[in-house]
C-alpha positions in Angstrom: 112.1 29.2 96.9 114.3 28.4 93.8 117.6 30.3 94.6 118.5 31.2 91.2 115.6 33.2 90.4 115.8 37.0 91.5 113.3 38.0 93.7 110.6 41.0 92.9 109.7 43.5 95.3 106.0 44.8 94.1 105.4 46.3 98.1 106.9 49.8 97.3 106.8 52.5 95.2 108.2 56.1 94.7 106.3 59.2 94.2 108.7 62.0 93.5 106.2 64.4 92.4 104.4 64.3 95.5 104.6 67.8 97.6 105.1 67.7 101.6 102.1 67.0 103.4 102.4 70.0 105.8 102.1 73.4 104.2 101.6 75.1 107.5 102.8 78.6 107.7 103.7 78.7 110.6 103.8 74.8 111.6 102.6 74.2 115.2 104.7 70.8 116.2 103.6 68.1 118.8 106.1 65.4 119.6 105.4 62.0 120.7 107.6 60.8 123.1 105.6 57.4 122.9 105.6 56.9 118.8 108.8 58.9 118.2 107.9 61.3 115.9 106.7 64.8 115.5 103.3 66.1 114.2 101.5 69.3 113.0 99.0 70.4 115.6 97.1 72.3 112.8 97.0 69.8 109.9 97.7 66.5 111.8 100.3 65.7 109.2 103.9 63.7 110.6 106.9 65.9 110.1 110.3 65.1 109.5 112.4 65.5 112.4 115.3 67.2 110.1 112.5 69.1 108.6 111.0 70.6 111.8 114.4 71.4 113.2 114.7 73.4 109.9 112.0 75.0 110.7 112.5 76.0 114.0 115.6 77.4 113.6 114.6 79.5 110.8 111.7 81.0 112.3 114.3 81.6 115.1 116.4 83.3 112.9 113.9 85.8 111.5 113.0 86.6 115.1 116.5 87.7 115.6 116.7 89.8 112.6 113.7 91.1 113.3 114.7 91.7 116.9 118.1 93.4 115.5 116.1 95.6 113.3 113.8 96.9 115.7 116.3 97.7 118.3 117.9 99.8 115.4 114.8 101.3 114.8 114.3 102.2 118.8 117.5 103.8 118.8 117.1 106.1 115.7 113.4 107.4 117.6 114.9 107.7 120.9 117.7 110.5 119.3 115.2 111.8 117.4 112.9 112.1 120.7 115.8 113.1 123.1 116.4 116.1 120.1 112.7 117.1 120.4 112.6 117.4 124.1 115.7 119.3 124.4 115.2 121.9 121.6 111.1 122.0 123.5 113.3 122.5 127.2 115.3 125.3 125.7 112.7 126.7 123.5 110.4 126.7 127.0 112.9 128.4 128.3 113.5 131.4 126.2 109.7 131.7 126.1 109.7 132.4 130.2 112.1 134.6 130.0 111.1 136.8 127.1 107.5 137.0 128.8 109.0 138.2 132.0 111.3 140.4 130.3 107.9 142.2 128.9 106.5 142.2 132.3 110.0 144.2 133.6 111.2 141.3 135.1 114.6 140.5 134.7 116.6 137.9 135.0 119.0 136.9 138.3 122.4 136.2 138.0 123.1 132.9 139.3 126.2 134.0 141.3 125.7 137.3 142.6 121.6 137.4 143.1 121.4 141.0 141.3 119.0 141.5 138.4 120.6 142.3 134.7 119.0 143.2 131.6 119.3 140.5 129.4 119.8 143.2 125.9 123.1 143.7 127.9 124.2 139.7 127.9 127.8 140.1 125.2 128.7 136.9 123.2 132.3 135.5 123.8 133.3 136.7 127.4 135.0 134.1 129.4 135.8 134.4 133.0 137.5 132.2 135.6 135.4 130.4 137.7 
């Protein structure tokens, strides 16, 4: 080997318009603990570590937005429910009373036990308890 000439490399080349191997959407990894590295269970491709940590962590991150959103979501339906069954309670209510009103029934007072006539009931009369 003469030791002025430069030496020539001819064993590699780069290919920067190749595209990743794994298109997977969603990836399924496999890691060898034996080869040290981490492959696609769907397309048999060998991932980038970095790559698949990306990955991961995003996928993680959409299921706690998601999560986040949802919850949001629950809450707004569970008022909305919670309004329902309480204006159906009181509505339920009324309705029982009106029909035994039309079958001369009337209501008890809860404190004394007598009957009143509910046409009598005045708005804004406050007593001490």
């Amino acid at each position: 080997m003469d030791k002025g000439k430069p030496v020539s490399f001819d064993l590699l080349r780069i290919n920067k318009g190749m595209k990743k191997i794994c298109r997977c959407n969603p990836p399924h990894y496999e890691l060898s603990v034996e080869n040290r590295i981490i492959m696609c269970r769907d397309c048999g491709a060998v991932v980038d570590p970095f790559e698949a940590m990306l990955s991961i962590a995003g996928y993680h991150e959409q299921l706690r937005e998601e999560t986040k959103r949802l919850k949001e979501k629950v809450k707004v339906y569970s008022e909305e429910a919670n309004k329902e069954l309480k204006r159906m309670r009181k509505s339920r209510a009324f309705r029982e009373m009106e029909e035994a009103y039309r079958n001369n029934m009337f209501p008890e007072c809860p404190e004394c036990g007598k009957n009143f006539d509910p046409l009598k009931l005045r708005v804004g009369q406050k007593r001490d308890m």
